[in-house]
C-alpha positions as CSV (number, residue, x, y, z in Angstrom):
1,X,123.7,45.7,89.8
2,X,123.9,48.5,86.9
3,X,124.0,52.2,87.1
4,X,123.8,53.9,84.2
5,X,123.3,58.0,83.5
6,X,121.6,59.4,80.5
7,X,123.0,62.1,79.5
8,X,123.3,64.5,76.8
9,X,123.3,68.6,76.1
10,X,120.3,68.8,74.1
11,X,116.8,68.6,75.4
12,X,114.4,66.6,73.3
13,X,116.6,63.3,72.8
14,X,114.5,60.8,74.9
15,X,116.2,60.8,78.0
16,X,112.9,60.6,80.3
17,X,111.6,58.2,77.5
18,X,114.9,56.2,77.7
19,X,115.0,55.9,81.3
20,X,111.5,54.7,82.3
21,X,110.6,52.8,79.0
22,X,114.1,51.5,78.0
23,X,116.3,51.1,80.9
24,X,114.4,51.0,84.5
25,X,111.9,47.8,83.2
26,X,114.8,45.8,82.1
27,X,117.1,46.9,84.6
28,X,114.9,44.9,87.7
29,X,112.9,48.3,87.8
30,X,115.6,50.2,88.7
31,X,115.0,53.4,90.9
32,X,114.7,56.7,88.6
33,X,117.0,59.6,89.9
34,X,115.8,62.6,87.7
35,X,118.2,65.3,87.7
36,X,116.0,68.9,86.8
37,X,115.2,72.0,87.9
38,X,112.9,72.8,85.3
39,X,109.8,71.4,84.9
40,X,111.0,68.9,88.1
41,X,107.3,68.0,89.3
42,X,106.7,66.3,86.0
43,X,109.1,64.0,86.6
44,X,108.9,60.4,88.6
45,X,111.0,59.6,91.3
46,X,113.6,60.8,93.4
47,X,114.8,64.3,91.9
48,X,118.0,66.4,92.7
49,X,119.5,69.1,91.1
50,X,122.9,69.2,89.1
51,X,124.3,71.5,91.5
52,X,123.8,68.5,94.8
53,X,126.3,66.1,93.0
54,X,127.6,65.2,96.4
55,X,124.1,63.9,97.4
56,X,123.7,62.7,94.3
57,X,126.8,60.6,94.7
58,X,125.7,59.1,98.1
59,X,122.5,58.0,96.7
60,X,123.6,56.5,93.4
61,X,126.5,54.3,95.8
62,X,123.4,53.2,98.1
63,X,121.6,51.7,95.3
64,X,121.6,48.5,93.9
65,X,120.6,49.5,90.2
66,X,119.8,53.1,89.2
67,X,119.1,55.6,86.1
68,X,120.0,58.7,86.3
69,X,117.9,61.0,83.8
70,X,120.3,64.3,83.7
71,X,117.9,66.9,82.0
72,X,119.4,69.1,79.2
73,X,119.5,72.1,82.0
74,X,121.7,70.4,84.1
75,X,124.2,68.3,82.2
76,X,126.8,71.2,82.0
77,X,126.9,71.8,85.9
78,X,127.0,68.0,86.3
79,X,129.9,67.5,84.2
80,X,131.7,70.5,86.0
81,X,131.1,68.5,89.6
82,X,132.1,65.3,88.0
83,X,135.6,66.4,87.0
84,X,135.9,68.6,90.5
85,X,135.1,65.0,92.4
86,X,138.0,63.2,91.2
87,X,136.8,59.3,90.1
88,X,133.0,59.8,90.2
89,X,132.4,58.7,86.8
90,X,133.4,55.8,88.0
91,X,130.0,55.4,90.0
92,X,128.8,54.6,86.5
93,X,128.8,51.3,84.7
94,X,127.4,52.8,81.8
95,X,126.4,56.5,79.6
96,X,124.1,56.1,77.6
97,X,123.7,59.1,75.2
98,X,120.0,59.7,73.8
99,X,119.8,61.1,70.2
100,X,117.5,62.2,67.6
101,X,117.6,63.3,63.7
102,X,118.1,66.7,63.8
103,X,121.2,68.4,63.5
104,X,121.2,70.6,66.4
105,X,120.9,67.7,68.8
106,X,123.5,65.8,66.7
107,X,125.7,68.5,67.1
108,X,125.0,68.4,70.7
109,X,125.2,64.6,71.0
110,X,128.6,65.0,69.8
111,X,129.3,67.6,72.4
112,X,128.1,65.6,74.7
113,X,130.6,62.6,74.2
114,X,133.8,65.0,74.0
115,X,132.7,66.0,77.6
116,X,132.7,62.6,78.7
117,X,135.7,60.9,76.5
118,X,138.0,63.6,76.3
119,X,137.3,66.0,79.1
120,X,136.3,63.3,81.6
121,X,138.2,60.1,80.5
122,X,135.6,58.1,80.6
123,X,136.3,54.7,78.6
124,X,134.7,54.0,75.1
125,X,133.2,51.2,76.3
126,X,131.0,53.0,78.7
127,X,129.6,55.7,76.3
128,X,126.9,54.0,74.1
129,X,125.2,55.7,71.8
130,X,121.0,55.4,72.0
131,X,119.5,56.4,68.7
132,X,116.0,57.9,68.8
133,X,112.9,58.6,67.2
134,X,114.3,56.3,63.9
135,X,112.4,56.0,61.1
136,X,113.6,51.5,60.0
137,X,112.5,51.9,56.8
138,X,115.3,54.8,56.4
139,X,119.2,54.7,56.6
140,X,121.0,55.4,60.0
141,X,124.2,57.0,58.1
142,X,121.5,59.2,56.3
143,X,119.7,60.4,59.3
144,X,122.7,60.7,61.6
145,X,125.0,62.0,59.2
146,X,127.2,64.0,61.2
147,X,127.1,61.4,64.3
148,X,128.7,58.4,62.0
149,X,130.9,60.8,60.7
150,X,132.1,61.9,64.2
151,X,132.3,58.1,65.0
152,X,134.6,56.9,62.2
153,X,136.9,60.1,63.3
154,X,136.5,59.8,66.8
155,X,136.0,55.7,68.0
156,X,135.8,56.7,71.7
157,X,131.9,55.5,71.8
158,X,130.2,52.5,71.0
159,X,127.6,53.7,68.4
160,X,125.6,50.6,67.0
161,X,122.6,50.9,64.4
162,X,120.2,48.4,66.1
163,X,120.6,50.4,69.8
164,X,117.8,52.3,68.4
165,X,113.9,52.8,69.5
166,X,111.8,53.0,66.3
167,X,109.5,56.1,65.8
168,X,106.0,55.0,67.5
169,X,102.7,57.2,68.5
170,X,102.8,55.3,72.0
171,X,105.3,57.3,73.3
172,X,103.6,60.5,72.4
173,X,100.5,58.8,74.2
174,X,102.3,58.1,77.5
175,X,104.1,61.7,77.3
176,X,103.7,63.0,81.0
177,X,101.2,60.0,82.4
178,X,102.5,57.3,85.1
179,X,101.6,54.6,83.0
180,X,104.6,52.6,81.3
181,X,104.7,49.9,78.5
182,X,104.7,47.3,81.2
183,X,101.6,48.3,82.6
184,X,99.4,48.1,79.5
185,X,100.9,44.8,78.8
186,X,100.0,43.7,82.5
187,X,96.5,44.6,82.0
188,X,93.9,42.6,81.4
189,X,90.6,44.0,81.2
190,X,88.4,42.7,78.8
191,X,87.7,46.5,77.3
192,X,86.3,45.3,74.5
193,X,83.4,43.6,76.2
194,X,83.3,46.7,78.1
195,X,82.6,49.2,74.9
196,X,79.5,46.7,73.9
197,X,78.3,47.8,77.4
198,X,79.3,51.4,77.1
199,X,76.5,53.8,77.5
200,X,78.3,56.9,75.8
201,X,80.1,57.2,72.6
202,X,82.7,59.1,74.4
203,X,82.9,56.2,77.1
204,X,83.4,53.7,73.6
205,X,86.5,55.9,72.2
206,X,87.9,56.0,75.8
207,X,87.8,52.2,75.8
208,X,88.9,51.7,72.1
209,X,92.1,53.9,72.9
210,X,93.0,51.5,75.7
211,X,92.9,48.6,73.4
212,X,94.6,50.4,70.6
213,X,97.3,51.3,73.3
214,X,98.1,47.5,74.5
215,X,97.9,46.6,70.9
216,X,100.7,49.1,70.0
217,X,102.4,48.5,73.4
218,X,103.1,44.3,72.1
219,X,105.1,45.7,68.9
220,X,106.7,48.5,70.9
221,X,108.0,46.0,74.1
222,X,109.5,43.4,71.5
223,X,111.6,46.4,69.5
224,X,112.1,48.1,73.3
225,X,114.3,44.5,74.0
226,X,116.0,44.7,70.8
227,X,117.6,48.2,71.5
228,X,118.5,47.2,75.1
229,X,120.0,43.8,73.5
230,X,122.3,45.8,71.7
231,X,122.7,48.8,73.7
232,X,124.4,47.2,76.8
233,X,125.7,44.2,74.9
């Protein structure tokens, strides 16, 4: 049983990428609770804006294990409800705070743990930071300058270098489809059997992109339980 919110200011971290690639698999496919108003039919799942928190509450207490995606549009309003409902961050085992290189959503990353450590109370050891979009080849101090800076200063979060999903053209080929990681693993069509038999060479690309996909999607599972290893450990 784990509940965990994802949460930060700034749009364009990886929540949605966090919650149904990193956290909901390994979490016994935990249900996704999407928090939005914009965009909300892109999302998958059960959706409820910042503004129900008391629903929200009910639902996240009936569940065994859930994710809560808060997008960037509600995060301020949810915060707000949380510190009216005294003790509802408790409904939380853990925040997990998405972030990327690029210094407005570092700045915002670090607005986003003040909320919750100093405005909230929530305990360090419930806000872990998630870093995103990393380049391994590069240095995490280098890319997250301001964030490890914050962090030596700070110490109310758990920020740890190998909680991090590597940069990978997958995710930008499962933007806004159903289809997760686990899926093209699962599959098992013999597509390349299938492109000898094609009849089209547009029928032959569609079926080399599926094998290029399960090929990336080995490397990108393998890293995927390496961040979660260190992220909730």
């Amino acid at each position: 049983m784990t509940k965990i919110a994802v949460i930060n200011f700034s749009g364009n971290v990886g929540k949605s990428l966090a919650s149904h690639h990193l956290l909901a698999p390994r979490l016994g496919n935990a249900t996704v609770i999407a928090v939005e108003t914009i965009n909300a039919d892109d999302n998958d799942g059960m959706q409820m804006r910042g503004n129900e928190f008391g629903a929200l509450q009910e639902n996240i207490m009936s569940l065994d294990s859930v994710v809560v995606d808060v997008g960037a549009s509600n995060v301020e309003e949810l915060v707000s409800r949380m510190k009216s409902y005294q003790g509802s961050h408790e409904d939380f085992d853990v925040f997990v705070v998405p972030t990327v290189p690029d210094a407005k959503q570092e700045r915002d990353t670090i607005s986003t743990i003040e909320a919750l450590a100093d405005d909230i109370g929530v305990e360090r050891e419930r806000i872990r930071v998630l870093l995103n979009r990393v380049d391994p080849r590069d240095s995490m101090e280098r890319m997250f300058p301001m964030l490890f800076k914050f962090h030596a200063s700070h110490r109310g979060f758990i920020l740890r270098e190998e909680a991090a999903i590597h940069e990978n053209e997958l995710f930008g080929k499962l933007a806004n489809s159903p289809t997760t990681i686990g899926d093209l693993l699962a599959d098992t069509t013999d597509y390349k059997a299938m492109i000898r038999d094609a009849q089209s060479p547009q029928e032959k690309t569609e079926l080399a992109r599926k094998v290029s996909m399960r090929r990336l999607a080995v490397g990108v599972q393998a890293q995927l339980d390496d961040a979660f290893a260190a992220l909730m450990r």
